[in-house]
N, C-alpha and C positions, 0 to 999 in steps of 0.2 A: 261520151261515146256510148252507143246503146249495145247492148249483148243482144249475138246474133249465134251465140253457140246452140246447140242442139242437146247436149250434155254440160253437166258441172264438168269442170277440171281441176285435178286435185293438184296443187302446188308443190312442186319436188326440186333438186337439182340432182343430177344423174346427168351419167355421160353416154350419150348416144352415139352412133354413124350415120351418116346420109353415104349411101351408095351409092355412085352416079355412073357408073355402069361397070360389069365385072372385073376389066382388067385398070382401071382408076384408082388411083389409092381414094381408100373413104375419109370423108372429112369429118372430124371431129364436130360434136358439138355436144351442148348441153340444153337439155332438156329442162325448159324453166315450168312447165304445167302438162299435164297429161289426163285425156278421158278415152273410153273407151274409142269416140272414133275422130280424135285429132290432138293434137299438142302444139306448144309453143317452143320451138327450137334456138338457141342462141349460137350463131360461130362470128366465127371471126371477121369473114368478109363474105356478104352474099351475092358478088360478083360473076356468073361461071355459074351459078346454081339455078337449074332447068325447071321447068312446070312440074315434072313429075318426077318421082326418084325413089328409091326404095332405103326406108329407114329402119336401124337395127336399135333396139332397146331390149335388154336382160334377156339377149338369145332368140327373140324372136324378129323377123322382116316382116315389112308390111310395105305393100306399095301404097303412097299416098299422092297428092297432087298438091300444091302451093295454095293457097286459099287468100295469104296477103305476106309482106316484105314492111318492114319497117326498120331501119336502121339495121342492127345485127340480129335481128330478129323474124322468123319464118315463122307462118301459121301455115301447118299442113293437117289435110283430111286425109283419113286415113281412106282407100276403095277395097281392101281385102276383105274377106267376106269375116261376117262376124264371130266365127269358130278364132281364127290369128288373134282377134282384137279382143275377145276373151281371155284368151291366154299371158295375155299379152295384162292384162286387167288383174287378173288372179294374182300373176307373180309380182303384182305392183302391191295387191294387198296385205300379199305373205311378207312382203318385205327384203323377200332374196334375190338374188342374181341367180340366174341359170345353174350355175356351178354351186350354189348352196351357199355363197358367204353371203352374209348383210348387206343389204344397201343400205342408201341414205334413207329410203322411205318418200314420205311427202313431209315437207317442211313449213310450219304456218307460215313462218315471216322472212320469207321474201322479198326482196326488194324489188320491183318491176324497173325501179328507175335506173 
């Protein structure tokens, strides 16, 4: 399979939301890669889950659109302008959640399978 990303993505597990519209409860998921302007999302069933939709990670939204679907796994591009997606980059650096506690970080070894 050839790399058609635009950016590295750095390898993490983190719990994110997909929001699919305000009054929807959001659906969990987990964040198995992230770069500044996209990630690899993992839920449970991607049944119900629209082109576009706004994704929450460490306090910050970002609207992005689906980019591919494979099993339980979503590739979305982030469209927010790049001040979000900075933000959104730095707090992944520092390593904290919004509220100040620790995340997981990025984690080398991953399992994709």
């Amino acid at each position: 399979m050839s790399e058609n990303r635009v950016r590295a993505r750095r390898r993490m597990f983190k719990t994110g939301k997909i929001v699919l519209s305000d009054k929807a409860p959001k659906v969990e998921c987990t964040v198995r890669n992230l770069s500044d302007t996209g990630a690899c999302l993992e839920v449970s069933v991607t049944f119900g889950i629209p082109s576009r939709f706004d994704f929450i990670c460490d306090g910050v939204r970002l609207p992005c659109r689906v980019a591919w679907i494979r099993d339980k796994k979503i590739g979305v591009v982030f469209t927010e302008s790049s001040q979000k997606r900075g933000d959104l980059a730095q707090r992944q650096a520092a390593g904290s959640l919004a509220d100040g506690t620790p995340s997981f970080g990025t984690v080398s070894a991953v399992s994709e399978g």
